[in-house]
C-alpha positions in Angstrom: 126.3 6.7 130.6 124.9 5.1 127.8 123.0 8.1 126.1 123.8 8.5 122.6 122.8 11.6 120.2 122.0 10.5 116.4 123.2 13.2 113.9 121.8 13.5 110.9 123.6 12.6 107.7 122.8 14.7 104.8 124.7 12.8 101.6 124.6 9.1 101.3 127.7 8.2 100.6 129.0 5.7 97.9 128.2 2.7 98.2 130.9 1.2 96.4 133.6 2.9 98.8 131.7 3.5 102.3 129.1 2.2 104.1 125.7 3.6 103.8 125.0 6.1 106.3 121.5 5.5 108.2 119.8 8.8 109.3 116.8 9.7 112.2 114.0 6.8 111.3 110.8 6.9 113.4 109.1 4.4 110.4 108.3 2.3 113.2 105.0 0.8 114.6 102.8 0.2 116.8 100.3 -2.8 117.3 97.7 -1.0 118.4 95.3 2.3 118.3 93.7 4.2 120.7 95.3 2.4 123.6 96.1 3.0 127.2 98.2 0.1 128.6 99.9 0.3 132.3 103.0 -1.4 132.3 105.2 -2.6 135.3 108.8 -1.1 135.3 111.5 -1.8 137.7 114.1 1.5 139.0 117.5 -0.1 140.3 120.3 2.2 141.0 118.2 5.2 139.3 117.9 3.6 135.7 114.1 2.5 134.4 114.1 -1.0 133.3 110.8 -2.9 131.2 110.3 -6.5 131.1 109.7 -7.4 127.7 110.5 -10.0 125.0 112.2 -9.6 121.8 111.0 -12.0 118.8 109.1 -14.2 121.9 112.2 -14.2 124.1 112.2 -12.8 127.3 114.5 -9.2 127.5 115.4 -6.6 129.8 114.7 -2.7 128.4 116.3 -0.1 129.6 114.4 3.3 128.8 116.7 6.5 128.1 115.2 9.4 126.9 118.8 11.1 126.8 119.2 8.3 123.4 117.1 9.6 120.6 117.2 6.4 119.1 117.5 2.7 121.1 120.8 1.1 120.9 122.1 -2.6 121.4 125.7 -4.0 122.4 127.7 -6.4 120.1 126.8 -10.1 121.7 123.4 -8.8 122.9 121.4 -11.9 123.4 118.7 -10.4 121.0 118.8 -12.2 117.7 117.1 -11.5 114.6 119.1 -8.1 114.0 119.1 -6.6 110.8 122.0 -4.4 109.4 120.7 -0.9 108.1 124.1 0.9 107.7 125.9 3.0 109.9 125.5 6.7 111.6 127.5 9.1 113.0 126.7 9.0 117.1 127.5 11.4 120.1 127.9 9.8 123.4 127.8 11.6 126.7 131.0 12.3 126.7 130.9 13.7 123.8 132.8 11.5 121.6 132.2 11.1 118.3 132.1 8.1 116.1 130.6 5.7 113.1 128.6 3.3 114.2 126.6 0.6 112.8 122.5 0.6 113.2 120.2 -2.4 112.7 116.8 -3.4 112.9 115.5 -5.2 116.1 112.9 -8.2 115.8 109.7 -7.7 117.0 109.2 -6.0 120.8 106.3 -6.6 123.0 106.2 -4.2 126.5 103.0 -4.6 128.1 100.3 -5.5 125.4 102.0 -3.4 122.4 104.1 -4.5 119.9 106.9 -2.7 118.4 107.7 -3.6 114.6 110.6 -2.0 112.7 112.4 -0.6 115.9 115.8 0.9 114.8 119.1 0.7 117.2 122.8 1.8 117.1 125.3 -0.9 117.5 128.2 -0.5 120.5 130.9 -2.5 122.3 130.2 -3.3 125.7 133.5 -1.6 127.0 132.1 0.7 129.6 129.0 -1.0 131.3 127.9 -4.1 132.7 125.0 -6.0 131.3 122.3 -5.0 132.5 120.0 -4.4 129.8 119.4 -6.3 126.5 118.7 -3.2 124.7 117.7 0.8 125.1 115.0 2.1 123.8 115.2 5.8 123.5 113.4 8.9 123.1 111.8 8.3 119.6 109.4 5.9 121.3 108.1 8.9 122.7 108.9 11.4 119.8 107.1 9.1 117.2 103.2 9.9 119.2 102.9 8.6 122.8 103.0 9.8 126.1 104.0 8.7 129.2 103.5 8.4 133.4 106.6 7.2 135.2 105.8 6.3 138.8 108.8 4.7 140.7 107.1 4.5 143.9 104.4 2.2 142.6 106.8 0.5 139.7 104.3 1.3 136.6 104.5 3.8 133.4 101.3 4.3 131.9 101.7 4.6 128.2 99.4 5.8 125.8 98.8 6.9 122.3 95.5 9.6 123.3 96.7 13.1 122.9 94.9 14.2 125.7 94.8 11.4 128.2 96.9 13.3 130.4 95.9 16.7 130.2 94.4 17.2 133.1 97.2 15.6 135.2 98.7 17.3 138.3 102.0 18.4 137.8 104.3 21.2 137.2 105.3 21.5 133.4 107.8 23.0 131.3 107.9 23.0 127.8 110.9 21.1 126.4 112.4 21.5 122.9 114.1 19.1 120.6 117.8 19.1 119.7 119.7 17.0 118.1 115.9 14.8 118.6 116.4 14.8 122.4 114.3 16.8 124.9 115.5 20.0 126.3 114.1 22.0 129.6 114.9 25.4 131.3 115.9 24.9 134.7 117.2 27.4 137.6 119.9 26.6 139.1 121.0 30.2 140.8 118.7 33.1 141.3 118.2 35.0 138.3 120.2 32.1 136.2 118.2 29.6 134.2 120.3 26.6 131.8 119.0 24.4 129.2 119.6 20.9 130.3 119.0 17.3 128.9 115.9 15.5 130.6 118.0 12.1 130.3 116.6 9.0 132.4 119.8 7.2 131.1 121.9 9.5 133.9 122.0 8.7 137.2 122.3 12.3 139.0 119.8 14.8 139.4 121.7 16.9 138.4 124.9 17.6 135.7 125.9 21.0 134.7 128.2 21.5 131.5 131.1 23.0 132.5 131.4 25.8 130.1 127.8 26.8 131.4 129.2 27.3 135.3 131.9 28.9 133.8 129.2 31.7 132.2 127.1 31.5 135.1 130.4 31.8 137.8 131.5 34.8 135.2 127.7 36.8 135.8 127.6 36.3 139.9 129.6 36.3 142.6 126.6 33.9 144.0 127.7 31.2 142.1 130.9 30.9 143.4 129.4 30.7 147.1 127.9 27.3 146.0 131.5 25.7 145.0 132.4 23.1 147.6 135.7 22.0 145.8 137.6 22.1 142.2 139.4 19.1 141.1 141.2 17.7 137.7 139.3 14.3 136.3 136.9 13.0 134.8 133.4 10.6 135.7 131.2 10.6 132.7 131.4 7.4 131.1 130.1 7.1 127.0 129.2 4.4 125.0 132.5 5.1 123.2 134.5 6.0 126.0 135.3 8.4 128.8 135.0 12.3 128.8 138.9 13.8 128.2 140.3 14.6 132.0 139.8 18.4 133.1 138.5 20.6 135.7 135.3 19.2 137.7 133.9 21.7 140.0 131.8 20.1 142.8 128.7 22.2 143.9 125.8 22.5 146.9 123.2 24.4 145.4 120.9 26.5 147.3 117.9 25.3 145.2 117.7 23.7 141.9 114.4 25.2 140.2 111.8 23.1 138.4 109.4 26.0 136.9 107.7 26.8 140.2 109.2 23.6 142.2 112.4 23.5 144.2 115.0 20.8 144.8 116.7 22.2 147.8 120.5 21.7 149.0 121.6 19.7 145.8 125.0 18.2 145.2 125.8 18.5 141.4 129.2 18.4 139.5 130.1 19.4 136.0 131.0 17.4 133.3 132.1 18.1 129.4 128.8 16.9 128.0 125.8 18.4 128.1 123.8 20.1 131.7 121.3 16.9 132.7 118.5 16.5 134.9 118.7 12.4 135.5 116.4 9.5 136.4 117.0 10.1 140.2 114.4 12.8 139.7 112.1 9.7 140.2 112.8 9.8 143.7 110.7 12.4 144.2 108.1 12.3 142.6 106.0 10.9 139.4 106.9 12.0 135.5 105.1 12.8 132.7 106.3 13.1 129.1 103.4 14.6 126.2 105.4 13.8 123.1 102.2 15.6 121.6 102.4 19.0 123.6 106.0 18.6 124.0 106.2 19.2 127.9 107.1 17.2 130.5 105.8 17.5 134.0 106.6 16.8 137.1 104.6 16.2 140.3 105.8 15.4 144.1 105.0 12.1 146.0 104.4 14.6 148.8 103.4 17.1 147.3 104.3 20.9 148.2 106.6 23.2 146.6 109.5 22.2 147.1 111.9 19.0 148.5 114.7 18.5 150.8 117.7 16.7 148.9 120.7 16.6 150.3 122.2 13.8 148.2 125.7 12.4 147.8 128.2 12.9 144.4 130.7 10.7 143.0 134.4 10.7 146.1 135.8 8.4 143.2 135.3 7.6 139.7 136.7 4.7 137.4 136.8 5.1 134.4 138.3 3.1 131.1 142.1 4.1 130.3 143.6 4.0 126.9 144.5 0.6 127.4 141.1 -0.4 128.1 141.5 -1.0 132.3 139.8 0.3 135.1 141.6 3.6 136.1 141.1 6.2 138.7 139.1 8.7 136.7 138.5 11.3 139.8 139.2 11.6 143.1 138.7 13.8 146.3 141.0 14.1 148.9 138.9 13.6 151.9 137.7 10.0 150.5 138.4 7.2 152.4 140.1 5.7 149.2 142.8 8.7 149.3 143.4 8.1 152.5 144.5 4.8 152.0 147.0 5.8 149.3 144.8 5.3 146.2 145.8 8.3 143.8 144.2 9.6 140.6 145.5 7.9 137.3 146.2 4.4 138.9 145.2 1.4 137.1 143.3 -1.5 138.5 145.5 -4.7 138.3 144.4 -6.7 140.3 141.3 -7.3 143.3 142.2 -9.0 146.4 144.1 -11.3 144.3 141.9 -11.7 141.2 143.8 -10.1 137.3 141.1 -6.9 136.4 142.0 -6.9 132.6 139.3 -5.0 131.6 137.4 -2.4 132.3 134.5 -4.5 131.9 136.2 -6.6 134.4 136.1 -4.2 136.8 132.7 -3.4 136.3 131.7 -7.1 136.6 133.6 -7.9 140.0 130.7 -8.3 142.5 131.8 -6.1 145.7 129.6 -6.2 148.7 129.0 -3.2 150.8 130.9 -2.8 153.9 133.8 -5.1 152.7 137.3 -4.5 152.8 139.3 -4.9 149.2 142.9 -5.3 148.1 143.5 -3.4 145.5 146.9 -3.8 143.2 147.4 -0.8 141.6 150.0 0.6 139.0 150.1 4.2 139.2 151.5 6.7 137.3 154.9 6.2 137.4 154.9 2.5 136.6 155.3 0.8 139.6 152.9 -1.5 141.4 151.3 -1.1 145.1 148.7 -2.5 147.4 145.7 -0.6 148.4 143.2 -1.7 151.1 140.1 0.1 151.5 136.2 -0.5 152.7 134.2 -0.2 149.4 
């Protein structure tokens, strides 16, 4: 995932033998006052995307609140950018690296124009392109607030402090760390765990692994939820994949929302941070007051609470050390370990076709319901053919 965590830089460091170092900026503005402006959004594969134009051109935003900052990759077709420094960034994963931070030209969503917008710099190693740029979380954090309604593609934004105060909804307070926004949520009886409200993750539902450890360690409950252990890893960084370890797949009873229940949920741990994700939007409408600092949450149909039942990851691909697709994480009763895939093989080639990059990979258009060759080189060195209905 493409969320990324801006820490702050204390010391500027010399000029004359480093790069300056950039720290949290929220210096930029808005085009209007007093406004309330409804603007169509589109939700593909559980990510928020806003039509939009960047210095007149026409651009695709993608809006992650798990980024405190927005963020562009290296060829992005916005032009116009405007070197700043560089900042030290945390990706999902939790890798850690210096990156470079510019200023974007000019960006109009809906009627308001954005001037001064700041954004981290990253290779586009891990995803496809499907966004010209991310705006993050300081869009919010700088004054606004916020309605996210899948069902009807809009987000209302607004700058009035208490336009939406006397919205439905159930609301918890969130917190800022690291200028990100931080909720209390229930995933066992008696257990609560601060997760990351990130709309830049897909799941509903992440939990940091050292977290189920604490939890696991407290009640025997805990364990009753575990569907299966395996070694791997999924989550995918601007920088880079999380390091390979235990992933413990789960069926919760109920995931708790303040009052509100998500029942029969399918969640897995990860190295980074616990997350509630964008799929959230599913089931019902969001709203974010960057004044009050809560976030709410109401159901489409209403009630207290709402049958899940989703599906996790059966395999994962993630980029290897050499930069190619490899088999990240994979459970044994998946059709794809059946037919001989194996964790730790690398993607050569598909039905035919070199995969030299992960980004290759990630480009290749499958089609539901289709049978693939995949060449593979596992572990050992050799090659191998893999056929297998994607």
């Amino acid at each position: 995932m493409k969320r990324t965590i801006i820490l702050l830089v204390g010391l500027l460091l010399c000029l004359n033998t480093q790069a300056q170092m950039h720290s949290y900026d929220t210096s930029f503005t808005f085009s209007q006052t007093n406004f309330v402006d409804t603007i169509p959004i589109e939700v593909v594969d559980d990510q928020i995307y806003i039509m939009g134009t960047a210095d007149g051109r026409p651009c695709r935003f993608n809006l992650d609140t798990g980024s405190s900052q927005g963020s562009v990759y290296m060829g992005s077709s916005i032009q116009g950018l405007r070197p700043l420094g560089n900042v030290v960034s945390r990706d999902a994963a939790g890798n850690l690296d210096t990156v470079a931070v510019v200023e974007l030209p000019p960006l109009t969503i809906g009627s308001l124009t954005l001037q001064h917008y700041v954004a981290s710099v990253f290779r586009p190693q891990t995803t496809r392109h499907t966004n010209d740029a991310i705006l993050g979380f300081d869009l919010l954090n700088k004054g606004l607030c916020c309605k996210i309604d899948a069902r009807h593609g809009r987000m209302i934004l607004t700058d009035r402090r208490d336009y939406f105060d006397r919205e439905p909804g159930v609301g918890l307070h969130y917190r800022l760390k690291w200028f990100v926004p931080y909720v209390l949520v229930s995933p066992f009886k008696r257990h609560t765990d601060e997760v990351l409200f990130d709309t830049g993750s897909r799941q509903l539902f992440t939990m940091n692994k050292e977290s189920f450890d604490v939890h696991a360690y407290k009640s025997k409950n805990v364990e009753s939820q575990v569907e299966e252990r395996v070694n791997g890893s999924f989550t995918i960084g601007q920088l880079g994949a999380e390091r390979s370890s235990e992933v413990v797949f789960m069926k919760l009873d109920r995931l708790k929302w303040d009052t509100f229940s998500f029942k029969d949920v399918r969640a897995m741990t990860t190295q980074g941070a616990s997350r509630i994700g964008a799929s959230i939007l599913r089931y019902g409408t969001v709203t974010i007051n960057g004044f009050r600092r809560k976030i709410f949450f109401q159901p489409y149909e209403g009630g207290d609470s709402v049958e899940v039942n989703n599906k996790t990851y059966t395999v994962a691909y993630v980029p290897g050390k050499d930069g190619r697709a490899m088999v990240g994480l994979l459970m044994k009763d998946s059709p794809e370990y059946r037919a001989g895939l194996r964790q730790g093989d690398t993607i050569v080639a598909i039905d035919g076709k070199a995969i030299a990059t992960f980004a290759d990979f990630r480009r290749y258009p499958f089609v539901k319901e289709q049978i693939y060759r995949l060449t593979v080189r596992g572990m050992n060195g050799m090659e191998r053919q893999v056929s297998f209905t994607r």
